[in-house]
PDB file of the backbone (N, CA, C, O) and the ligand in Angstrom, with CONECT records:
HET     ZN  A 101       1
ATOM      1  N   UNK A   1     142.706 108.758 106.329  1.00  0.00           N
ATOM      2  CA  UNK A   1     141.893 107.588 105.986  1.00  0.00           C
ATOM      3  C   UNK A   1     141.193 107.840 104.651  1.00  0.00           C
ATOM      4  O   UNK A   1     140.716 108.958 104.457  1.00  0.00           O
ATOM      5  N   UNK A   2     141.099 106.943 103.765  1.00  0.00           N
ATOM      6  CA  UNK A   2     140.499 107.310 102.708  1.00  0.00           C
ATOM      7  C   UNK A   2     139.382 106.292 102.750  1.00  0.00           C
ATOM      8  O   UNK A   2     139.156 105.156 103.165  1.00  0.00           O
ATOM      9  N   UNK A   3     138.656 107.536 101.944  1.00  0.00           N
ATOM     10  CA  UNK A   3     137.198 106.728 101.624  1.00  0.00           C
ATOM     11  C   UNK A   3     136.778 105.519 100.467  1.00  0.00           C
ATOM     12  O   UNK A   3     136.462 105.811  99.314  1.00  0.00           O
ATOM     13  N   UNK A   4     136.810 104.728 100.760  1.00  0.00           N
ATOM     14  CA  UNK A   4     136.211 103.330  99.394  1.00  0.00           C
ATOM     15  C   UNK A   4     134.916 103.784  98.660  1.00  0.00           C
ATOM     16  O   UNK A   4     133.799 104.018  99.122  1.00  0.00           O
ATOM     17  N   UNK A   5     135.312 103.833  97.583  1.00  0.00           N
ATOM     18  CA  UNK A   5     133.929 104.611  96.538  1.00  0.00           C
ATOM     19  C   UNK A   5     133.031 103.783  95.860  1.00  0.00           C
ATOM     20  O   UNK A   5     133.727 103.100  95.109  1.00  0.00           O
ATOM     21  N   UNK A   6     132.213 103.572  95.765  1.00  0.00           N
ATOM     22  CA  UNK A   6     130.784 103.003  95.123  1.00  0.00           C
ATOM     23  C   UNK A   6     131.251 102.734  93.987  1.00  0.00           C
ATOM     24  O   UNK A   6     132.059 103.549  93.541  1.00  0.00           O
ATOM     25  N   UNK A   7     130.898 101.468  93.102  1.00  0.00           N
ATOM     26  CA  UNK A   7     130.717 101.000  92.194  1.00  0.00           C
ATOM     27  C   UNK A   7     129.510 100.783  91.651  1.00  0.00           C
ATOM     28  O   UNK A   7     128.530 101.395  92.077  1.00  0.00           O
ATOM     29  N   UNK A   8     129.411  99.834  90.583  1.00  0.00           N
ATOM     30  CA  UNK A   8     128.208  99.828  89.784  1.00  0.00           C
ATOM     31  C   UNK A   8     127.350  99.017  90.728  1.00  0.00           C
ATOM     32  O   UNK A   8     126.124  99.082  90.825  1.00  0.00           O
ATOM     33  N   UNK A   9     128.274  98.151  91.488  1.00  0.00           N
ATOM     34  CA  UNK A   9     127.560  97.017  92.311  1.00  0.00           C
ATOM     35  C   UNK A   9     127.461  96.628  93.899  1.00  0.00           C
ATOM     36  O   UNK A   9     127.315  95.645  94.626  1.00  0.00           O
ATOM     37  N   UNK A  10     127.692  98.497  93.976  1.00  0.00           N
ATOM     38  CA  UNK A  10     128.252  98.187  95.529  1.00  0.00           C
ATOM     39  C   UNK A  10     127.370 100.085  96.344  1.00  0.00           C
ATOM     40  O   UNK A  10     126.268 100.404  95.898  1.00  0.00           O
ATOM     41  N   UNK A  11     127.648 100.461  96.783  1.00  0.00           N
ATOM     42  CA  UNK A  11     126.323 101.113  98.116  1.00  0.00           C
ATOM     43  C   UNK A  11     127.227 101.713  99.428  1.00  0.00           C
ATOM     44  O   UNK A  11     127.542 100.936 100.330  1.00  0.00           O
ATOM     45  N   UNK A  12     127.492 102.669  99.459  1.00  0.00           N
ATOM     46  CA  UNK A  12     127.838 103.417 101.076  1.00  0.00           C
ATOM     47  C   UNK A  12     126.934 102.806 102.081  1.00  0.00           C
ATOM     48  O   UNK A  12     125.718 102.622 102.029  1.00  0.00           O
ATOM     49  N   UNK A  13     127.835 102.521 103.045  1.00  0.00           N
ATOM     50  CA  UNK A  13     126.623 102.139 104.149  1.00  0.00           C
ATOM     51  C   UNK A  13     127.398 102.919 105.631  1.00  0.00           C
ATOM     52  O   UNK A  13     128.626 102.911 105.724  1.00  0.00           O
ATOM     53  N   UNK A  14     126.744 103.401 106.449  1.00  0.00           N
ATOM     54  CA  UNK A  14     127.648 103.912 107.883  1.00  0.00           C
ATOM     55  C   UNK A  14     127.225 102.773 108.445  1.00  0.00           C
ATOM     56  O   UNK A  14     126.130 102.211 108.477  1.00  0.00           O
ATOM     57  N   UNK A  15     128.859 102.394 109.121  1.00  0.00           N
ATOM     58  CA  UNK A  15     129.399 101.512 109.974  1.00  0.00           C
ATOM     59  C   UNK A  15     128.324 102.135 111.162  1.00  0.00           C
ATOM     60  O   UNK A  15     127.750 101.273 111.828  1.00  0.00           O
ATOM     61  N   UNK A  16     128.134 103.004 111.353  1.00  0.00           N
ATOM     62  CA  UNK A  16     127.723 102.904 112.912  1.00  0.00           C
ATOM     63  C   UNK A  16     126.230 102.826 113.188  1.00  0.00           C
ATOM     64  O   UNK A  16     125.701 102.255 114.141  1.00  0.00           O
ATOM     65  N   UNK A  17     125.535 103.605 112.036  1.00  0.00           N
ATOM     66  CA  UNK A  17     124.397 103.703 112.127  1.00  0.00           C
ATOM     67  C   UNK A  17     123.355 102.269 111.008  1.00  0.00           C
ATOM     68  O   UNK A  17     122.400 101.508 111.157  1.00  0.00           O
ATOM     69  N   UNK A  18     124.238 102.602 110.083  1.00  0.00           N
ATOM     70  CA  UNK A  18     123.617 101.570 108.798  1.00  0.00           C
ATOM     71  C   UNK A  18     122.675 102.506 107.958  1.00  0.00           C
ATOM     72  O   UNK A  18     122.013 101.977 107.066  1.00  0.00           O
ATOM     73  N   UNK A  19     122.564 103.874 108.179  1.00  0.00           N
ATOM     74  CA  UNK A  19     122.527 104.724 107.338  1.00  0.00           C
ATOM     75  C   UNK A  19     122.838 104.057 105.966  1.00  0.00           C
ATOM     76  O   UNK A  19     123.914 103.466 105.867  1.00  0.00           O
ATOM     77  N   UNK A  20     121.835 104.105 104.695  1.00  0.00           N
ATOM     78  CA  UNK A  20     122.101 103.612 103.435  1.00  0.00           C
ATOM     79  C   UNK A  20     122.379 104.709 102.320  1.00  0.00           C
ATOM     80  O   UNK A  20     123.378 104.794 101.605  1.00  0.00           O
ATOM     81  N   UNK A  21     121.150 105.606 102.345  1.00  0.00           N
ATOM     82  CA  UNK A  21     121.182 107.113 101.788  1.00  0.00           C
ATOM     83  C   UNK A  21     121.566 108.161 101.917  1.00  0.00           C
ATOM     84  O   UNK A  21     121.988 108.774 100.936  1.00  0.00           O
ATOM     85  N   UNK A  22     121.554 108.669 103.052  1.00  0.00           N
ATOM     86  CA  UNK A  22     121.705 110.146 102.737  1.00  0.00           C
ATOM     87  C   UNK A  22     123.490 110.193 103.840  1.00  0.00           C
ATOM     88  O   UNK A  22     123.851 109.764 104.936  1.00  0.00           O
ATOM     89  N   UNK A  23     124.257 111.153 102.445  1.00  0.00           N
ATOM     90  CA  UNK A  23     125.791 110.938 102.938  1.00  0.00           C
ATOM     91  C   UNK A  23     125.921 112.930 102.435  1.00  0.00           C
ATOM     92  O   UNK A  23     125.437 113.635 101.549  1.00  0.00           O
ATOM     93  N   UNK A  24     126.844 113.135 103.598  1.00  0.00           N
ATOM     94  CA  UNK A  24     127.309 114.296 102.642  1.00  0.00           C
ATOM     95  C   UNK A  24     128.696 114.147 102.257  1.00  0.00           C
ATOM     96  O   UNK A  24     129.604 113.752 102.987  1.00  0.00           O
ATOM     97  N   UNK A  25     128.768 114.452 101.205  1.00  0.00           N
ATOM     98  CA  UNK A  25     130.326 114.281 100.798  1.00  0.00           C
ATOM     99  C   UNK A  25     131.356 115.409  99.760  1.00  0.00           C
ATOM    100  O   UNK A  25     131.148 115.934  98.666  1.00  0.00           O
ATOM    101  N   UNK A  26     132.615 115.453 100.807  1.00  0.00           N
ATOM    102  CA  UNK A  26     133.026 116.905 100.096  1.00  0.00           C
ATOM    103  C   UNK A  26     134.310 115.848  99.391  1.00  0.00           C
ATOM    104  O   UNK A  26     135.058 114.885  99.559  1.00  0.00           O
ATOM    105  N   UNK A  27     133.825 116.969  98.461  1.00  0.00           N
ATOM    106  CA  UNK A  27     134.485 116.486  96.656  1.00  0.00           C
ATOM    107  C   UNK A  27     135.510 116.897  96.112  1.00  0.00           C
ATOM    108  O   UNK A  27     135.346 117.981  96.672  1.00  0.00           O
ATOM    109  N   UNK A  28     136.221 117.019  95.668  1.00  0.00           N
ATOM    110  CA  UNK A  28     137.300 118.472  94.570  1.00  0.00           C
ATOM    111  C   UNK A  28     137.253 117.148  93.727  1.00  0.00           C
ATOM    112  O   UNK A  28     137.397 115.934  93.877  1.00  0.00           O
ATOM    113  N   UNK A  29     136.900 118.303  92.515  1.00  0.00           N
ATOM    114  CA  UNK A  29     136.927 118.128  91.036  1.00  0.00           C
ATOM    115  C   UNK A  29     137.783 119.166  90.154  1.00  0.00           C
ATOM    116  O   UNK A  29     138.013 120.279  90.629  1.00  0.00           O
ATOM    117  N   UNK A  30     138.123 118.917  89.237  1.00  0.00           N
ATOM    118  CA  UNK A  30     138.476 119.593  88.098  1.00  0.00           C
ATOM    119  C   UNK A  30     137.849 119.834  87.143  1.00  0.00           C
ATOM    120  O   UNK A  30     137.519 118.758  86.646  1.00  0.00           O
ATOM    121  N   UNK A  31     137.353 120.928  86.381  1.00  0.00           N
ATOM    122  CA  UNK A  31     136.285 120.549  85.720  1.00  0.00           C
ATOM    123  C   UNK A  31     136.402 121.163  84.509  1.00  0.00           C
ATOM    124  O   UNK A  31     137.067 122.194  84.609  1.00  0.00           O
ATOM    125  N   UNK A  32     135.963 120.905  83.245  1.00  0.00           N
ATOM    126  CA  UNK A  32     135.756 122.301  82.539  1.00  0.00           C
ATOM    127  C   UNK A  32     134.735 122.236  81.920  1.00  0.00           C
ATOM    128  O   UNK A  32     134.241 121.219  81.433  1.00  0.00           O
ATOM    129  N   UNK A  33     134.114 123.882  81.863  1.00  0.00           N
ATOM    130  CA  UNK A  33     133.004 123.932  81.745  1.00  0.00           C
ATOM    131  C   UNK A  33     132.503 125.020  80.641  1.00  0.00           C
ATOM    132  O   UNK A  33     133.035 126.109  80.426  1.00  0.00           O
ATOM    133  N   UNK A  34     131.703 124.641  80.185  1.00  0.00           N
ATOM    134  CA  UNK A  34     131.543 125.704  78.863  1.00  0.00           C
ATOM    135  C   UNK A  34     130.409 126.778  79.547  1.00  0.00           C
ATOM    136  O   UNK A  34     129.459 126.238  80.114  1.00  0.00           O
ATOM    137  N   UNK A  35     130.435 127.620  79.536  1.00  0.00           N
ATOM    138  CA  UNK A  35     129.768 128.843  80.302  1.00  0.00           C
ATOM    139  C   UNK A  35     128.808 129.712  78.988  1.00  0.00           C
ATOM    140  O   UNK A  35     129.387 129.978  77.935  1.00  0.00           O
ATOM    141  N   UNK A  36     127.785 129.980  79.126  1.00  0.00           N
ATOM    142  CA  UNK A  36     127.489 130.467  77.914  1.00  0.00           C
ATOM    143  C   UNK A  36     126.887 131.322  78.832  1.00  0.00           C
ATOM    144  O   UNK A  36     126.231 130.917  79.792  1.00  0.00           O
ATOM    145  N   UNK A  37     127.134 132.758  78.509  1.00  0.00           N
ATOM    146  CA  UNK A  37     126.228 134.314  78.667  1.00  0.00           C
ATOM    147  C   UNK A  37     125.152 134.553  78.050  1.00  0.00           C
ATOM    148  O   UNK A  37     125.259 134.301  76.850  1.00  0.00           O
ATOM    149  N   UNK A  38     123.896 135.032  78.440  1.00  0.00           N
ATOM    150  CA  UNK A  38     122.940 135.383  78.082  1.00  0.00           C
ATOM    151  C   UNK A  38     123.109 136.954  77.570  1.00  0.00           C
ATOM    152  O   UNK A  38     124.256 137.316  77.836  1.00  0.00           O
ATOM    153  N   UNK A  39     122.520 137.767  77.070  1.00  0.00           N
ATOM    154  CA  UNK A  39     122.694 138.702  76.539  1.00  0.00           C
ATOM    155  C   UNK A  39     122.620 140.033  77.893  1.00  0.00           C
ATOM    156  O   UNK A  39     123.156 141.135  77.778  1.00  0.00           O
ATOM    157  N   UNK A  40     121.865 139.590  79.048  1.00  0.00           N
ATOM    158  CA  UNK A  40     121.759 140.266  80.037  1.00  0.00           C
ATOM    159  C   UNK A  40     123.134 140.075  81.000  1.00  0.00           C
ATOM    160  O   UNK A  40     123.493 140.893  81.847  1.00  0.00           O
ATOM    161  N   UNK A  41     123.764 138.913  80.705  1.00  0.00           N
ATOM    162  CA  UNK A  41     125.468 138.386  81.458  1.00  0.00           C
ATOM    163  C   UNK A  41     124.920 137.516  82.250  1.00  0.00           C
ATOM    164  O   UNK A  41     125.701 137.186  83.143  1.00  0.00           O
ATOM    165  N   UNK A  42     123.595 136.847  82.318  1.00  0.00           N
ATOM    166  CA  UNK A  42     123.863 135.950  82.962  1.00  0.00           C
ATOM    167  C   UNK A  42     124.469 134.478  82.671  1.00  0.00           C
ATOM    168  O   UNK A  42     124.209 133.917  81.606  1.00  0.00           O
ATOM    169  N   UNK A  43     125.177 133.953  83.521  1.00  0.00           N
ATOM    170  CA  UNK A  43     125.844 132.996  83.068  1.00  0.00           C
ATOM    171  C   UNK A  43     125.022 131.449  83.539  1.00  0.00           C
ATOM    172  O   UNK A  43     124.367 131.045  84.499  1.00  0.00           O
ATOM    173  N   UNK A  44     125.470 130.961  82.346  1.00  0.00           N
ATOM    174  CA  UNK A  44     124.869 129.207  82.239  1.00  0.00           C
ATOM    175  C   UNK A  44     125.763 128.564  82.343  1.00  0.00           C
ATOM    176  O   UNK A  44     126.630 128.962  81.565  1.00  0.00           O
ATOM    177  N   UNK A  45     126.129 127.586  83.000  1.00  0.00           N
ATOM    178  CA  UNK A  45     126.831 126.456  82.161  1.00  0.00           C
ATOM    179  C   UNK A  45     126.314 125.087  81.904  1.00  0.00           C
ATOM    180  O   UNK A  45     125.917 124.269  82.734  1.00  0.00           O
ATOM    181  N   UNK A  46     126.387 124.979  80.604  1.00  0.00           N
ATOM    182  CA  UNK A  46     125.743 124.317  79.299  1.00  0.00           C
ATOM    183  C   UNK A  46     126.721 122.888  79.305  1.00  0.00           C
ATOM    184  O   UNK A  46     126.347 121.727  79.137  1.00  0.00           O
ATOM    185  N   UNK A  47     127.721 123.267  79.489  1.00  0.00           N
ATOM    186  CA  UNK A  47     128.439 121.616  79.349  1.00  0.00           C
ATOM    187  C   UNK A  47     129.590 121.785  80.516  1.00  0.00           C
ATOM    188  O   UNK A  47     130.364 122.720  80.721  1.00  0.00           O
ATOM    189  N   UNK A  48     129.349 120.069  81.456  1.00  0.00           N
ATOM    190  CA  UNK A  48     130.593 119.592  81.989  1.00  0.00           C
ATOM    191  C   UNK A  48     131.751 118.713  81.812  1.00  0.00           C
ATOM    192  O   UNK A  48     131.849 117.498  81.980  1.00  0.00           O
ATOM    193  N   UNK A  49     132.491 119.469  81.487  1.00  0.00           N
ATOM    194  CA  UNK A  49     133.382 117.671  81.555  1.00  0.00           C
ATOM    195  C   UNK A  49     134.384 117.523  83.208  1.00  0.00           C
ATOM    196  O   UNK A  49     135.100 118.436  83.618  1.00  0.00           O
ATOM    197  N   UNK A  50     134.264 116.658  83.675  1.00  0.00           N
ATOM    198  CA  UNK A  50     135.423 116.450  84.499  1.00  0.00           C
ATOM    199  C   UNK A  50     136.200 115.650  84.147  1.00  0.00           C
ATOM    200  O   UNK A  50     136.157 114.620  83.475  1.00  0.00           O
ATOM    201  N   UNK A  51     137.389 116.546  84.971  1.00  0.00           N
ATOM    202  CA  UNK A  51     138.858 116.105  84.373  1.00  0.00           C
ATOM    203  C   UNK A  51     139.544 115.050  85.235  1.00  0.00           C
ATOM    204  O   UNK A  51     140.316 114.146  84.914  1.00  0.00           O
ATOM    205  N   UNK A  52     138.884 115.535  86.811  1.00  0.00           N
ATOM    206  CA  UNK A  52     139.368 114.391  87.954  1.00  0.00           C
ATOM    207  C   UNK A  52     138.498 115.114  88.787  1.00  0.00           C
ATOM    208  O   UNK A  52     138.056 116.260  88.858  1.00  0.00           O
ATOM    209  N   UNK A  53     138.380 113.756  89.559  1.00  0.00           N
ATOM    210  CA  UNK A  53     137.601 114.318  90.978  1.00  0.00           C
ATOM    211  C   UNK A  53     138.223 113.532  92.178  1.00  0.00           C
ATOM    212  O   UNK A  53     138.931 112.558  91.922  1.00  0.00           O
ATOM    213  N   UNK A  54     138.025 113.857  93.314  1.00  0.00           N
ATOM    214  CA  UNK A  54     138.302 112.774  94.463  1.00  0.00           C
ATOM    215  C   UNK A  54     137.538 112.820  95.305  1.00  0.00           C
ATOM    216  O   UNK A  54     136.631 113.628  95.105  1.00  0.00           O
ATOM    217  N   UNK A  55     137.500 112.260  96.242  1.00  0.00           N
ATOM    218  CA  UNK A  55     136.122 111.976  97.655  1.00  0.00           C
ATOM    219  C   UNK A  55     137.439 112.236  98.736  1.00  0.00           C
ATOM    220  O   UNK A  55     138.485 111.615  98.921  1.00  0.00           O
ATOM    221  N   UNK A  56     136.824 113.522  99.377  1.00  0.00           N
ATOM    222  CA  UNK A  56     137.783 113.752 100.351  1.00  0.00           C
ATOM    223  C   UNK A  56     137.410 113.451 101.583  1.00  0.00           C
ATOM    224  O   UNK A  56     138.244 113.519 102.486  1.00  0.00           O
ATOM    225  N   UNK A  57     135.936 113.018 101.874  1.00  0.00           N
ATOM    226  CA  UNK A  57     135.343 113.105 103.109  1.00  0.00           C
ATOM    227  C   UNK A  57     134.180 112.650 102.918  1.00  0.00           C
ATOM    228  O   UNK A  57     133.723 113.115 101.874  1.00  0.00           O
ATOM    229  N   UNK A  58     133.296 111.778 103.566  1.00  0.00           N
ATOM    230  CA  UNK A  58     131.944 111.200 103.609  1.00  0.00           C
ATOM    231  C   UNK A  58     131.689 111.004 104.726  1.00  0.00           C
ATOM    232  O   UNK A  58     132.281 110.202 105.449  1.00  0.00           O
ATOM    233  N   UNK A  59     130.099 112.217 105.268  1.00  0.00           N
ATOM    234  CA  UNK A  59     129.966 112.309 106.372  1.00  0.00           C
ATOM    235  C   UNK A  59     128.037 111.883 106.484  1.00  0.00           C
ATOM    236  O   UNK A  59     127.209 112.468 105.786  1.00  0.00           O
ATOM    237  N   UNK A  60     127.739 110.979 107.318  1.00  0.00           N
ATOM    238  CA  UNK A  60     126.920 110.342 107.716  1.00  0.00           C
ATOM    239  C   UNK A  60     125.788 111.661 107.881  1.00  0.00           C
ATOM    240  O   UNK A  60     126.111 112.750 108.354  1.00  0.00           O
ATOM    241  N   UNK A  61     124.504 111.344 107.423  1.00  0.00           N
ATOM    242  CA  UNK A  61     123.221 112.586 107.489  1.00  0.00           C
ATOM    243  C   UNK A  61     122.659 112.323 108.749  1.00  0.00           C
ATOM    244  O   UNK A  61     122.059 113.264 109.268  1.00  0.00           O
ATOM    245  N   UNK A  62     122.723 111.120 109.440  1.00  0.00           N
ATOM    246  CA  UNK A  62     122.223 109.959 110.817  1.00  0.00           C
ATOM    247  C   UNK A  62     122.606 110.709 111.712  1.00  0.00           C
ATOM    248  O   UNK A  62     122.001 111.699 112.121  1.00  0.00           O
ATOM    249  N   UNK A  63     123.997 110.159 112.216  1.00  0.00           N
ATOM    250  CA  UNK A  63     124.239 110.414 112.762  1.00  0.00           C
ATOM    251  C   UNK A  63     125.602 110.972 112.857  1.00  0.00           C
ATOM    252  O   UNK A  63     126.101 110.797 113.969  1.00  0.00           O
ATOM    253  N   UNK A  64     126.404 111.643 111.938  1.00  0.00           N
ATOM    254  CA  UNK A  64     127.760 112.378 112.135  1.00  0.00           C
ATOM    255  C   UNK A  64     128.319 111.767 111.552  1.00  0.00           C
ATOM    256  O   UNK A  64     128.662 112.359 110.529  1.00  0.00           O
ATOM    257  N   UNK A  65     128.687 110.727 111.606  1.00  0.00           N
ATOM    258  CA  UNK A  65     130.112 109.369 111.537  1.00  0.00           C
ATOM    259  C   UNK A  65     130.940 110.466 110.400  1.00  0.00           C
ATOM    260  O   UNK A  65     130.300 111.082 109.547  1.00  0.00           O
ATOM    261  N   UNK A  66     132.159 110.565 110.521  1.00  0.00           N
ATOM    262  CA  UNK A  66     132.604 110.895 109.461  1.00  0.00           C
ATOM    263  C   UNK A  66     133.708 109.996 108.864  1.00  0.00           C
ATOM    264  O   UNK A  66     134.767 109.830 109.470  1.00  0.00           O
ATOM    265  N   UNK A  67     133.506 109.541 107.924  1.00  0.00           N
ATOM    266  CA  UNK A  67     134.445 108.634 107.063  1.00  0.00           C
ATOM    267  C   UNK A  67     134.365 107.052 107.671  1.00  0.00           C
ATOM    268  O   UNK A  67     135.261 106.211 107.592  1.00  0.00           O
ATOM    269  N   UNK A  68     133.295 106.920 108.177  1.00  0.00           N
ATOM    270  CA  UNK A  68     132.718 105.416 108.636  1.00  0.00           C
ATOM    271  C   UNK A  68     132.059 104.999 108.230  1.00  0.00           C
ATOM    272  O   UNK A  68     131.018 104.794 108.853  1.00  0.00           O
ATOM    273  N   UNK A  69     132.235 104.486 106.592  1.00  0.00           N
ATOM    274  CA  UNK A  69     131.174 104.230 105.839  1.00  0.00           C
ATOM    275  C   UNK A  69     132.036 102.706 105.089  1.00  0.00           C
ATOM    276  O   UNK A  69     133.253 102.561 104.969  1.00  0.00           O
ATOM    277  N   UNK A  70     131.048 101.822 104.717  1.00  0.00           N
ATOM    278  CA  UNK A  70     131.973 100.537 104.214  1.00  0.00           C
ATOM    279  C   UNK A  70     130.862  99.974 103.076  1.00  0.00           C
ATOM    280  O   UNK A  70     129.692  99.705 103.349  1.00  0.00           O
ATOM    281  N   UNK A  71     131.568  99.837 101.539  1.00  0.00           N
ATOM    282  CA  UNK A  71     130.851  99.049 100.986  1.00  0.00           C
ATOM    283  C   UNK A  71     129.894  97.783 101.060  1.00  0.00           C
ATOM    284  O   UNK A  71     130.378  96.696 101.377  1.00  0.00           O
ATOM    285  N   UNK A  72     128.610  97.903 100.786  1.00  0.00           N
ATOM    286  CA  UNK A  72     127.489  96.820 101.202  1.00  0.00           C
ATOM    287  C   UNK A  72     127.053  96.188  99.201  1.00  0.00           C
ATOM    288  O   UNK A  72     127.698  96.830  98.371  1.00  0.00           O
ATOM    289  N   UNK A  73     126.425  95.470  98.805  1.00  0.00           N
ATOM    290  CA  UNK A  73     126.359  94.952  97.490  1.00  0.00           C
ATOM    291  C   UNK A  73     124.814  96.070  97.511  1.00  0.00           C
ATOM    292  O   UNK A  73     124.007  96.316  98.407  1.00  0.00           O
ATOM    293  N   UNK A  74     124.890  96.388  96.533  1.00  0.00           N
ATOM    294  CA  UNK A  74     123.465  97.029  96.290  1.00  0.00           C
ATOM    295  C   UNK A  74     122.298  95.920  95.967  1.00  0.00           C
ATOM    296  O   UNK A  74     122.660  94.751  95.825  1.00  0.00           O
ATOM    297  N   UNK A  75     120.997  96.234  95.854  1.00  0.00           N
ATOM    298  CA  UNK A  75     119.877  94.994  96.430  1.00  0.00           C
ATOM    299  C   UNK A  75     120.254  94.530  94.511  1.00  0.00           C
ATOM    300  O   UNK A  75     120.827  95.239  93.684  1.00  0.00           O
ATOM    301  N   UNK A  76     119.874  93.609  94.388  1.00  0.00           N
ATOM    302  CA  UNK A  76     120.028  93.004  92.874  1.00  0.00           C
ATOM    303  C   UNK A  76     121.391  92.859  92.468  1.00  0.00           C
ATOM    304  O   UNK A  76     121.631  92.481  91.321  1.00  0.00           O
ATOM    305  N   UNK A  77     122.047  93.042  93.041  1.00  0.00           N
ATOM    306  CA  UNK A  77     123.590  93.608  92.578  1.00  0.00           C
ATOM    307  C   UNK A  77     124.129  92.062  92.526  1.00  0.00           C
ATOM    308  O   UNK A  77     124.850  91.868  91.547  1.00  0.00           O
ATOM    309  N   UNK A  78     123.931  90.902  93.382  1.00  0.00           N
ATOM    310  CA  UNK A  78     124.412  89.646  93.010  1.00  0.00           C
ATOM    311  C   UNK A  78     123.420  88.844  92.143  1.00  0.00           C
ATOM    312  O   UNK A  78     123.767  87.723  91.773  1.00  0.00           O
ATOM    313  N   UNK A  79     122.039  89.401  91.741  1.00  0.00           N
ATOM    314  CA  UNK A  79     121.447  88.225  90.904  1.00  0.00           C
ATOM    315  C   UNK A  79     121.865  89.160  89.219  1.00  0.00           C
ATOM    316  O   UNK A  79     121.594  88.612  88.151  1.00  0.00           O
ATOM    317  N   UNK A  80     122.362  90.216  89.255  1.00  0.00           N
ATOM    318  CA  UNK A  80     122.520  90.964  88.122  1.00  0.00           C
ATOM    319  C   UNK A  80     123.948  89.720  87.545  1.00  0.00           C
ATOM    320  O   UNK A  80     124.100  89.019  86.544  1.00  0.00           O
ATOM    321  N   UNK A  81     124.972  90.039  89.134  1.00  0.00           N
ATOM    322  CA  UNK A  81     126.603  89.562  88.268  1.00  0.00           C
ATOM    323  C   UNK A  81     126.054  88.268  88.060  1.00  0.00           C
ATOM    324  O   UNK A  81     126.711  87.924  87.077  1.00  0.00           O
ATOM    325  N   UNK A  82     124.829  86.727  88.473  1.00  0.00           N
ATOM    326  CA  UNK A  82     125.148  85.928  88.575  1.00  0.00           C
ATOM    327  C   UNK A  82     124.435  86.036  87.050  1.00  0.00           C
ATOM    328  O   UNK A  82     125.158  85.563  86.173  1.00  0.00           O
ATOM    329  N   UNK A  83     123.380  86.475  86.664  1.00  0.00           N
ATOM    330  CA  UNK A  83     123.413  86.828  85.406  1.00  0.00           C
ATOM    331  C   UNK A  83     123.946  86.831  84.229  1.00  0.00           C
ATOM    332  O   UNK A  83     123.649  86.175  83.231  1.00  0.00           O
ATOM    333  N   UNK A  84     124.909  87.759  84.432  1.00  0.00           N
ATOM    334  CA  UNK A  84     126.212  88.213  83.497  1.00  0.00           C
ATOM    335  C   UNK A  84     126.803  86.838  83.205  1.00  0.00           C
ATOM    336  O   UNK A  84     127.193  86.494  82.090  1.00  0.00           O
ATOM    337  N   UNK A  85     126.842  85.956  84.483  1.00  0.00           N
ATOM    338  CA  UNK A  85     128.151  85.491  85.019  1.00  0.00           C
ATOM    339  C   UNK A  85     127.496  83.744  83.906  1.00  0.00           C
ATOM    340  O   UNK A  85     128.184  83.089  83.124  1.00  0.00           O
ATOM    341  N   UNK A  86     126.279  83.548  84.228  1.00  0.00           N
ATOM    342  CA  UNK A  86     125.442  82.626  83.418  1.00  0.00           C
ATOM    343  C   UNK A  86     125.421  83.030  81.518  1.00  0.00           C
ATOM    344  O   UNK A  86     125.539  82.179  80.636  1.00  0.00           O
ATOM    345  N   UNK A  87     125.180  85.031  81.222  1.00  0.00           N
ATOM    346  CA  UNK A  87     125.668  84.836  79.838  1.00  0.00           C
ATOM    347  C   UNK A  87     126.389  84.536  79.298  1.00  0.00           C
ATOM    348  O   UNK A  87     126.247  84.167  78.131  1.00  0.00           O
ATOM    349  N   UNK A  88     127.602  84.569  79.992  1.00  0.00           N
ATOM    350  CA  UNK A  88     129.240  84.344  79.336  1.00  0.00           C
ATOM    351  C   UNK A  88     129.566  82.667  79.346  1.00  0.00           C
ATOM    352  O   UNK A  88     130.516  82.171  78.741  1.00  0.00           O
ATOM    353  N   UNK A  89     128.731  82.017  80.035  1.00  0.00           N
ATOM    354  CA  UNK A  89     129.038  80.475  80.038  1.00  0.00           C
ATOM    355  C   UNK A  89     128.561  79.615  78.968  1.00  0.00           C
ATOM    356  O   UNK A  89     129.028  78.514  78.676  1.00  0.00           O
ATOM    357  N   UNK A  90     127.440  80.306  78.325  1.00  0.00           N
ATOM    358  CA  UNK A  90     127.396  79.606  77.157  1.00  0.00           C
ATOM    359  C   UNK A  90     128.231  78.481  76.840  1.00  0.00           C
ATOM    360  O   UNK A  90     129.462  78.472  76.879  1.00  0.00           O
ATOM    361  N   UNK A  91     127.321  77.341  76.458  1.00  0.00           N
ATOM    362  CA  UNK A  91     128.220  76.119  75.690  1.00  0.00           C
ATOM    363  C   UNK A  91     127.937  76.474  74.587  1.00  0.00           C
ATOM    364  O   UNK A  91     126.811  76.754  74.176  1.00  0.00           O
ATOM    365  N   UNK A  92     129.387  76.502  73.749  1.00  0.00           N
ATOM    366  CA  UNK A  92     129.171  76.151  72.449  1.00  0.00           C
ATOM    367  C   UNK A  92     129.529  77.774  71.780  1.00  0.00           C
ATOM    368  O   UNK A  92     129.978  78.084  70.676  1.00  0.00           O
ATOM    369  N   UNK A  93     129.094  78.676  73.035  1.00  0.00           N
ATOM    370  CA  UNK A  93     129.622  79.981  72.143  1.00  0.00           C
ATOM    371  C   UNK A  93     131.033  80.521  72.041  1.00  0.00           C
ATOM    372  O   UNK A  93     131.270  81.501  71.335  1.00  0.00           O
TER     373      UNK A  93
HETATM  374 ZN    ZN A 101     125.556 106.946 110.531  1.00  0.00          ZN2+
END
């Protein structure tokens, strides 16, 4: 089963509980990373880039659910697009 991922305008929610926040979720990424040593060896890393990532699993902090989670609109998230949706209508532009 795969997991549906959050957008700019959209929110994890658990199906069972309605849990909004707290999710744990295991990840694999690719990454590369610039590592910079301190003179003692300890290591930093100073810059990320990722190369890819995926959502392998999203597990509910509530109550367990694992991978029972379904996009909800985040709060503002429809007066933002109706917004947008009012700049672009312009007459005349
Ligand atoms: Zn839950």
């Amino acid at each position: 089963m795969t997991v549906p991922l959050p957008t700019e305008g959209t929110r994890w929610r658990c199906t069972l509980c309605g849990n909004l926040t707290r999710f744990n979720v295991i990840r694999s990424s690719r990454v590369v990373e610039f590592v910079h040593l301190d003179l003692a060896g300890e290591p930093r890393v100073e810059e990320r880039e990722v190369l890819s990532e995926s959502v392998e699993s999203v597990t509910c902090r509530w109550c367990g659910a694992v991978d029972q989670v379904e996009l909800v609109d985040r709060p503002g998230a429809e007066a933002e697009a109706a917004a947008q949706a009012a700049a672009g209508d312009k007459p005349g532009v």
